[in-house]
N, C-alpha and C positions, 0 to 999 in steps of 0.2 A: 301259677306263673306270677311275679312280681311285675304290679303293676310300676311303672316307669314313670321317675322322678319328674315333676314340674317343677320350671321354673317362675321364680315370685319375684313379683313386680308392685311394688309400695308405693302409690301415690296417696294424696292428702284427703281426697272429696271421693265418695262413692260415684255422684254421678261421672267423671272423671272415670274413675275404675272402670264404671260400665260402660263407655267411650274406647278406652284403650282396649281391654277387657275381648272386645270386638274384631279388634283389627289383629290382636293374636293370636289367637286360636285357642285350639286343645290343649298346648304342649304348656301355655303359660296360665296361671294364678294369678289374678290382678286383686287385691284387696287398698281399702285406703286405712290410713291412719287417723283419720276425720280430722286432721290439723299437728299441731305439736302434739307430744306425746312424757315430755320434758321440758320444765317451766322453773324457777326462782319462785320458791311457795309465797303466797301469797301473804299470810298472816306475820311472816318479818322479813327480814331487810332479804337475807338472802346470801350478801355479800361478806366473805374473810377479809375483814378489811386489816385485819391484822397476819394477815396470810397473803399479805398482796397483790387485794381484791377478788382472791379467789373467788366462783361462784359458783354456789351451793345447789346443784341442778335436784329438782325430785320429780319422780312421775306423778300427771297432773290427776287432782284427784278427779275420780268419779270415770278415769281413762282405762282402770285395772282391767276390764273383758276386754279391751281392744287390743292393749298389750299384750295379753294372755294367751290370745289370738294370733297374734301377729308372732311371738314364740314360737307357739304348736309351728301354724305356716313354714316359719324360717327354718326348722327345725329339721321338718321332712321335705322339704326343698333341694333340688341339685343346686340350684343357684339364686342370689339374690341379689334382684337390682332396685336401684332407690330411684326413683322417679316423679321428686317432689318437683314444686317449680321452679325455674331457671333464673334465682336471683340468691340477695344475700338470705332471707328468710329463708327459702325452699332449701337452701346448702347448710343451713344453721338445722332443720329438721330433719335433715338426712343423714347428719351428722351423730347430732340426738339417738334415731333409730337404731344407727351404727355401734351406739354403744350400749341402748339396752338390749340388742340382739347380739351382742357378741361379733361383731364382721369386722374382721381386719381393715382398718383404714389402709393398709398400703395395700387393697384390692382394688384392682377395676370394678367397684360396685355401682358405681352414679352411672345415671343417664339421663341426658335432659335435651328436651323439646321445644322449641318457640312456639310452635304450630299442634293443635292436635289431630292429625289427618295421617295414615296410613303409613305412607311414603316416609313420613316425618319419624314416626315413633320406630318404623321396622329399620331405617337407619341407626337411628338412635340404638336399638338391641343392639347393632354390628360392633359400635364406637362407645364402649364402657371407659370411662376414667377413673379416676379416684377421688375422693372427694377432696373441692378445693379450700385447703383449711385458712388460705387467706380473706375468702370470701365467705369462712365462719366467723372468723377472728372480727371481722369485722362487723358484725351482726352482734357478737358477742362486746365487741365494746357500745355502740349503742344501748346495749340492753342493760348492760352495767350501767354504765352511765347515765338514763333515762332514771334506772333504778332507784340510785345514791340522789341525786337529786328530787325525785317526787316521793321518795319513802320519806325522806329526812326534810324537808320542808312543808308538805301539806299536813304532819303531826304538829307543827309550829303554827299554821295556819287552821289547825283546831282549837289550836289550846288558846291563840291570842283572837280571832275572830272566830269565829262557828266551826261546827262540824258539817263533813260534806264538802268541804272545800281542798282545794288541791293547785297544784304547779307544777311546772312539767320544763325539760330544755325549750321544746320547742313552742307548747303549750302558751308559756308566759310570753315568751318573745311576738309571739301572734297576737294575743292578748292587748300588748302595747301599742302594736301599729294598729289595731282598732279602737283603739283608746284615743293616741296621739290624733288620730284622721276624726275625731269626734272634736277632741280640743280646736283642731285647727278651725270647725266649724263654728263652733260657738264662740271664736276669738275673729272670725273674718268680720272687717269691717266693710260692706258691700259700696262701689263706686258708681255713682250715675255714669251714661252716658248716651247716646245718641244717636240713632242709627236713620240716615238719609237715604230713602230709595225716590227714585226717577221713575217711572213708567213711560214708555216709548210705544209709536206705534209705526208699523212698516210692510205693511198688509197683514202681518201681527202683531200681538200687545208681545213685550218684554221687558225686562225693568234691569237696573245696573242700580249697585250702591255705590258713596261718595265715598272712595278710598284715600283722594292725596289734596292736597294744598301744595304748589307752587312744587310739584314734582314729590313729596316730601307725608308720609303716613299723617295723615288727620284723626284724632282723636276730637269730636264732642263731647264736653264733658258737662254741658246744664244748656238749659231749655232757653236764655239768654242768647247762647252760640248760636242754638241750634235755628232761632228766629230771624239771628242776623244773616246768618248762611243760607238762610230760606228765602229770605228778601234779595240776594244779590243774587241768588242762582234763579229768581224771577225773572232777572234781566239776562238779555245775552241771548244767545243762540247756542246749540246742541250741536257739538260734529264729529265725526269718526275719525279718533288720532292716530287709532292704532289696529292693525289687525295682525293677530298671532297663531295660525293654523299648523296644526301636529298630530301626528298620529303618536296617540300613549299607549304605551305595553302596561298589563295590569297581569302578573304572575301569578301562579296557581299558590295555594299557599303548602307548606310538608305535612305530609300524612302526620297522624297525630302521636302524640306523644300522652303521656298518660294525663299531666296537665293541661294542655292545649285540649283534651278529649271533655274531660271533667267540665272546662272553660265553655267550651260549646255547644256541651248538652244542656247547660244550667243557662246558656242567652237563647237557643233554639227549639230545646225541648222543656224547658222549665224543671229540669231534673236537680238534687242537690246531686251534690260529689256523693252522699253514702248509696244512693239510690243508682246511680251510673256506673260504680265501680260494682254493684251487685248484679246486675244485667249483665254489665261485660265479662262477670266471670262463669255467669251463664251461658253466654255466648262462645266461652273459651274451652268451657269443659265440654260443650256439646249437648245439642238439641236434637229433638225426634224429630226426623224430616218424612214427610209422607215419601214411602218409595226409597227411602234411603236409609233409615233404619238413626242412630245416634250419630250427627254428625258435631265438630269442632267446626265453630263459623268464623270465629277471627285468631289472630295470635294473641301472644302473652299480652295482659294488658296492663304490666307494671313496667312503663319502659321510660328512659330518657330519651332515647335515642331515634331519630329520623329515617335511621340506615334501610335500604329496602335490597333484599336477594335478589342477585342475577335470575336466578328463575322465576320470582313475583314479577319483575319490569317483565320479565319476555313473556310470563302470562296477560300480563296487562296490555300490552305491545300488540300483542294479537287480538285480546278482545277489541283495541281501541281501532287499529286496523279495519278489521269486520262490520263494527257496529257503527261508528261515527264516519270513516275515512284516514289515511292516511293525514290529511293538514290538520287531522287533530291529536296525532299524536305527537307528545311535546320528547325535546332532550332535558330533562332536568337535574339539576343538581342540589341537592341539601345536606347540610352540614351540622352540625351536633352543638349545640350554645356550650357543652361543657365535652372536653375530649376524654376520650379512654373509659368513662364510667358509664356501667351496665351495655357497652355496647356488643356485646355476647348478643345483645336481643336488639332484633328489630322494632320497628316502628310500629302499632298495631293497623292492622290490615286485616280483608277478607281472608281468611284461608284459603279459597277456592274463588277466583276470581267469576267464573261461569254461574256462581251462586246468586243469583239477581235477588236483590231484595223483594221486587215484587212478585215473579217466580215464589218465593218459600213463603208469601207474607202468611198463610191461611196453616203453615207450622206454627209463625210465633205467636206470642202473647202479642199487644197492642205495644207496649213499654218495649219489647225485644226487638221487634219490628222497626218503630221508629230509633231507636239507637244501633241498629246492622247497616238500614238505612244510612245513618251519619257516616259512621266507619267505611261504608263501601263508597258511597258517591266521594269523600275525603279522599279517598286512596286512589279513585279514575282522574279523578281530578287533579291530584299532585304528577301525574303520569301523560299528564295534556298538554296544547300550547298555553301561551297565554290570550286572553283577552285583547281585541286591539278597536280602540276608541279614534274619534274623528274630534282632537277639543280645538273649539275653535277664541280664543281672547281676545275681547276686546276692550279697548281703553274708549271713551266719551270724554269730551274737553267741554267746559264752560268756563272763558277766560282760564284763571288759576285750577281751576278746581277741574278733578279727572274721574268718572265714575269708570268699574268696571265691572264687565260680567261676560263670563263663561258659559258656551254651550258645547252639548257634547252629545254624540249619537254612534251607536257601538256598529260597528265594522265586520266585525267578525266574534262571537260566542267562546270559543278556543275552550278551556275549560267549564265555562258560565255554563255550558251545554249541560251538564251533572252536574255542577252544584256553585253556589252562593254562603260563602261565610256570611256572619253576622256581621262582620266587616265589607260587607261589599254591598255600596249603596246606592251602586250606579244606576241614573234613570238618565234616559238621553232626553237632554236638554236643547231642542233644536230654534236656531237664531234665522231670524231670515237674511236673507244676500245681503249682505252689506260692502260698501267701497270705502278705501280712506277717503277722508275727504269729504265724504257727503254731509248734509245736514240733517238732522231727525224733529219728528214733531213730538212735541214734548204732551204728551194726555197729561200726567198727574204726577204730581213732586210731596211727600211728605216729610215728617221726621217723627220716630218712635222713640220713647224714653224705653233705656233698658237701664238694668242692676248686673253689677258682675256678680255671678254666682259662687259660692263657697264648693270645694271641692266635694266632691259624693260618695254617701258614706261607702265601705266595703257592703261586698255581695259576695256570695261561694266563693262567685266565677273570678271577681278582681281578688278577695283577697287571695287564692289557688293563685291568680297570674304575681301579684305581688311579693308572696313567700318563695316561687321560683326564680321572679327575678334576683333577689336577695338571697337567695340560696340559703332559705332556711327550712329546712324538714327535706324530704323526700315526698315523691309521688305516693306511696303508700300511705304516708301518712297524714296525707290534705286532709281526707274525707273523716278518719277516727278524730283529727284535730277542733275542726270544726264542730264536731260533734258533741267533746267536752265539755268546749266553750259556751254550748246550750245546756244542758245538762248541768253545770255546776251554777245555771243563773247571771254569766258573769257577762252575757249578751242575751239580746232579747231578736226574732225579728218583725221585723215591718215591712210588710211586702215581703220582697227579697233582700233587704237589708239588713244588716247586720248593726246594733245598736246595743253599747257598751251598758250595764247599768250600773250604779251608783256602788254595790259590790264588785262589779268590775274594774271600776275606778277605784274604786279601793286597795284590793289583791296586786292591781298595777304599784298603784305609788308607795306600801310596803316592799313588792320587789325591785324598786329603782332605787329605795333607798339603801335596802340592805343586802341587795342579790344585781348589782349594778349588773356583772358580765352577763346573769341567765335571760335577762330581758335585753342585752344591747344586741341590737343585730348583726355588727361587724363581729362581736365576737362571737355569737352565734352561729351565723358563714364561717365564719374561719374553723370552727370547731367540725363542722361537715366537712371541709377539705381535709384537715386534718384525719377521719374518720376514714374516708375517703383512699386516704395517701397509707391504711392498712389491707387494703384491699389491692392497691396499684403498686405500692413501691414497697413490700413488706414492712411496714411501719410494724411494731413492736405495739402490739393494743395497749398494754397495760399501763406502757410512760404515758399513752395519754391519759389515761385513769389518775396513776400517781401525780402530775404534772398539775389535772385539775383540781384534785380534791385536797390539795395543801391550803390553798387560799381559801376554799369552797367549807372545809373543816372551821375554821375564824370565822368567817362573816356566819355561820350556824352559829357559835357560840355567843358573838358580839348581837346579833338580832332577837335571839332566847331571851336575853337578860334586859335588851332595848326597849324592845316592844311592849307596850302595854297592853291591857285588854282592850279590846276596842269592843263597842258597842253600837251595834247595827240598827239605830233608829228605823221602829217602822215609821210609814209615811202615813200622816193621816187624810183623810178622804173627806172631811167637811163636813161628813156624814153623821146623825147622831144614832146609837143603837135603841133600838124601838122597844128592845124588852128590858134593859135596864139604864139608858140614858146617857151611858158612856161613849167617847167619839170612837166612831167606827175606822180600824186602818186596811194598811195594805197590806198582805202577808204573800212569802214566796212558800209554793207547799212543792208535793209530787210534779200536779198536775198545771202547774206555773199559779200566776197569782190570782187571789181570790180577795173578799174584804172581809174583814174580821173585827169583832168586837176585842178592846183593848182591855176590856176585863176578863182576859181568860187566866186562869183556868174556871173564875165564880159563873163566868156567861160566854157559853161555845156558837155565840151565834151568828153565824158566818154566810156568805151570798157570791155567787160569781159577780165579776163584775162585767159591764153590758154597755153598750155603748150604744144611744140613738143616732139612727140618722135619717131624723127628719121626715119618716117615712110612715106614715098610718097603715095599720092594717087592711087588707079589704075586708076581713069577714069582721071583725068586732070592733074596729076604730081605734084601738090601744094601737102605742109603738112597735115600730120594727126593731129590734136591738140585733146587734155582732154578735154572734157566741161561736163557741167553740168546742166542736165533737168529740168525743172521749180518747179519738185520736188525735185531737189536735188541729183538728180542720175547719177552716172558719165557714161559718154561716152568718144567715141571717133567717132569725125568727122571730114570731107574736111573744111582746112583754107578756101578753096574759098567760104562756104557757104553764100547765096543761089543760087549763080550758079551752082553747083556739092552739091549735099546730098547726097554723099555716107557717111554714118556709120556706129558703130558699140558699142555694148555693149558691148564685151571684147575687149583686150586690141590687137590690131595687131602686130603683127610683122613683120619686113623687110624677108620675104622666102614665098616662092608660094609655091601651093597645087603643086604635083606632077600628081596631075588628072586629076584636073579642071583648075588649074593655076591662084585660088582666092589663097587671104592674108590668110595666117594660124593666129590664135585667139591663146590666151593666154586660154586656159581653160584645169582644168584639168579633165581625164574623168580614168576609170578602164585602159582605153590603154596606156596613157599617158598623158603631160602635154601641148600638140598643138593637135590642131584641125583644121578644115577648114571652114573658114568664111560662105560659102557658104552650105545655110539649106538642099540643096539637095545632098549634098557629103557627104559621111561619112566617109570621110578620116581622119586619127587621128596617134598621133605618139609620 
């Protein structure tokens, strides 16, 4: 008896396969493709640029068993559905597979899912379409594009500066705005000024600062003003000019979008963007839940879009009902910053709303956890009322002069009940009873010198919000961007910030001079609309190919012949080398920089470098120095190492425990911002 055909079902990731895998049955074959399967080889350009732009696809190498596989499969198959993910990549992959298997593109072969859950994908089986070649096309000009510009300019930027180095569309344009936001720093020139508070008392202390002059914004600008205005506001009497009470509405903010996700992992959980988008595609493909066997926890997590299903609100609608009350749950509306693009896909969200984070927590990993967490409390909370505050303003007269200050005490939680962006810094601020009219007694009047600060450099999370607002890259591509820009040297960080270096500045100011449009941002934006407008209004990929690479072809040849060799001074270090005399410099290697003798190749004699701070040993008396573990993680250990391994993962400071009499750590905890080095003390301050 002939065993009876199954049907094949081609997603990208195994664990994925074994997700769907589950929810089909018997009848179906779920196997992945572990990614592309057809790529623009690596080793040249790829592109018939004389065949206009053709692109010369081949299977990737080292992929031949998967394909080979994936054949047999298709082969003795009844049917075959492609089931990559529900964007331009996953339609660009399905597309690919389509044509190394042989499957008619005018078939209903595609099927695609927001969600991985049941309901979701056995839908999906019913509604097979074809694949949509607008939304290859459009992938396909990216990749072109991407292609002609980073093949053909980082060979230019080997030959005239080092090997290793590279440029990209979006790459360099990122590049700049971190570049430019360092310039603006080093070129601010900082302004005094002067900041007056009052201290009042009224069966409590409360203070007001000096906002106006004779109705009219007061600015302090030197310690002169500030003397004289301290002297006149000595004289006179305090009295209530003004009282302004109002109830403030503080709205929930929209479930997340891939950016805004990326943005509030990396201010609330300390995550970068490559570390957040790998978890949430853990989360997406599905987790072992005790009792539940592989489940799908959130939807797609490459999304623009805000838009949330009739059925997620009416699930949320009933959780919010049950659990909180009816006055918390909100009517909300949100809207898309850019219309029509990728809105196929929802917002990311729980898949199953009943899925409490703290419920599954003892499924996830720690990392899994706290980021289901964000995505779930985000998605109740966009689904609630809002916040309603009690602020109350008040204006202080002294003759001309008006101080004012603000209290506020919250009313009702509304969404604050589940969750607090990083944006929401509301503490109630409570003023006591006050009348117009009255007079107050003045406790204490001072004046502080401040500086106006220079703006602050990029982080993941600002530069992620800055390239979206500018509409430069896509959500996909924040986390691989970022990632270059350490990798080729051309940013360092500190802390969490991001800091251009001296090759960075470099690779910039050869592409402003000779690659104006790839670094300018307006043309950058406009090249994604552009992009964009193949995927929405069938723009014709290739005119924007042709269109770009006429001017793009000139400034190549004009820059080739311009540019000179440039010569990337190491920095030296002050340092003299101990075994042959010569000054010791800076060198950028794998593992970031180290210091090296400048007589190499006659003397290899090389040392990390180590930064004290200030901090003695307890067991041997030598220095505490910064170093950095083989992945990149900073410590703090004994100069003397390896005679003395004492270390430490935060930061020491020069003061003993009062207990134990170990080094207090930099950490900050609910008690305070020192702690006690020593895991058995729990001493904290």
């Amino acid at each position: 008896m002939a065993t009876a055909k199954k049907t094949l079902v081609i997603v990208e990731s195994p664990s994925k396969a074994k997700t769907i895998g589950k929810y089909l049955g018997a009848n179906y074959k779920v196997i992945a493709s572990v990614g592309h399967v057809r790529d623009l080889p690596k080793s040249k350009l790829g592109i018939d640029i004389e065949n206009d732009f053709e692109p010369q696809y081949i299977p990737i190498r080292g992929k031949g068993d998967i394909i080979k596989e994936l054949r047999k499969e298709a082969k003795k198959a009844s049917k075959v559905y492609l089931a990559t993910d529900p964007d331009r990549e996953g339609e660009a992959i399905s597309w690919h597979l389509a044509n190394l298997l042989g499957i008619d593109l005018d078939t209903p072969c595609r099927i695609v899912f927001n969600e991985i859950i049941k309901s979701s994908i056995k839908d999906a089986i019913k509604h097979p379409r074809k694949i949509d070649l607008n939304l290859v096309d459009a992938q396909q000009a990216r990749r072109v594009l991407d292609r002609l510009v980073g093949y053909q300019i980082s060979p230019l930027l080997w030959r005239k500066v080092r090997k290793g180095l590279s440029a990209g569309r979006v790459q360099s344009a990122a590049l700049k705005i971190i570049c430019d936001r360092e310039k603006e720093i080093k070129d601010f020139d900082p302004k005094e000024y002067w900041t007056i508070t009052a201290e009042f008392k009224k069966g409590k202390k409360f203070s007001a600062k000096l906002m106006e002059y004779k109705k009219k914004k007061l600015v302090v600008e030197n310690k002169e003003q500030n003397d004289k205005i301290l002297a006149e506001l000595n004289t006179g009497s305090y009295s209530v000019a003004a009282l302004n009470q109002k109830e403030r509405m503080k709205k929930p903010f929209a479930p997340f979008t891939t950016s805004s996700m990326q943005q509030e992992a990396s201010t609330k959980l300390n995550f970068n963007t490559k570390k957040t988008m790998l978890i949430a595609q853990q989360l997406y493909e599905g987790v072992e839940i005790k009792g539940q066997g592989t489940v799908g926890l959130i939807t797609y997590l490459r999304t623009d879009s805000v838009r949330i299903s009739e059925e997620a609100k009416a699930a949320a609608a009933d959780f919010i009902n049950e659990k909180y009350g009816k006055e918390y749950l909100g009517k909300n509306v949100y809207s898309n910053k850019k219309k029509d693009i990728q809105d196929a896909h929802e917002a990311i969200r729980p898949s199953n709303i009943s899925l409490e984070p703290e419920a599954i927590k003892d499924s996830l990993s720690n990392d899994q956890f706290k980021l289901y967490r964000l995505i779930w409390c985000r998605f109740m909370a966009s689904q609630m009322t809002a916040a309603k505050f009690d602020n109350l303003q008040v204006e202080i007269e002294n003759g001309d002069y008006t101080f004012k200050t603000t209290g506020s005490k919250l009313l009702f939680d509304g969404y604050q009940r589940v969750y607090k962006s990083s944006m929401d810094e509301d503490k109630d601020k409570i003023l006591p009873a006050l009348e117009k009219g009255e007079l107050l007694d003045l406790i204490g009047l001072g004046g502080e010198q401040n500086f106006t600060q220079p703006p602050a450099r990029y982080t993941e999370a600002s530069l992620v919000k800055e390239l979206e607002e500018k509409n430069i890259g896509r959500p996909s591509t924040y986390a691989p961007i970022v990632g270059t820009l350490s990798e080729r040297k051309y940013v360092t960080r500190e802390k969490k910030s991001l800091v251009p270096t001296e090759l960075g500045f470099l690779v910039t100011g050869l592409m402003e001079e000779y690659f104006k449009e790839i670094v300018d941002v307006n043309f950058t934006a406009g090249m994604e609309d552009k992009l964009d407008d193949v995927e929405i209004k069938d723009l014709e990929w290739k005119k924007i190919i042709r269109d770009f690479y006429g001017p793009f072809e000139k400034e190549l040849e004009v820059a080739d012949h311009a540019i000179e060799k440039v010569t990337v001074e190491d920095q030296p270090t002050g340092e003299t080398c101990e075994l042959c005399g010569k000054p010791m410099v800076l060198k950028t290697g794998r593992f970031g920089e180290f210091i090296a003798c400048s007589g190499y190749p006659e003397c290899k004699n090389t040392k990390p470098i180590v930064k004290t701070i200030d901090v003695k040993c307890p067991k041997c008396g030598k220095d505490i120095v910064a170093r950095k573990s083989k992945k990149g993680k900073l410590f703090y250990g004994c100069s003397g190492y390896p005679d003395c391994d004492q270390s430490y993962w935060y930061k020491p400071v020069d003061k003993k425990c009062p207990k134990c009499g170990a080094l207090l750590i930099e950490k900050k905890t609910k008690a305070g911002n020192l702690a006690c080095s020593n895991a058995e003390c729990d001493y904290k301050e």
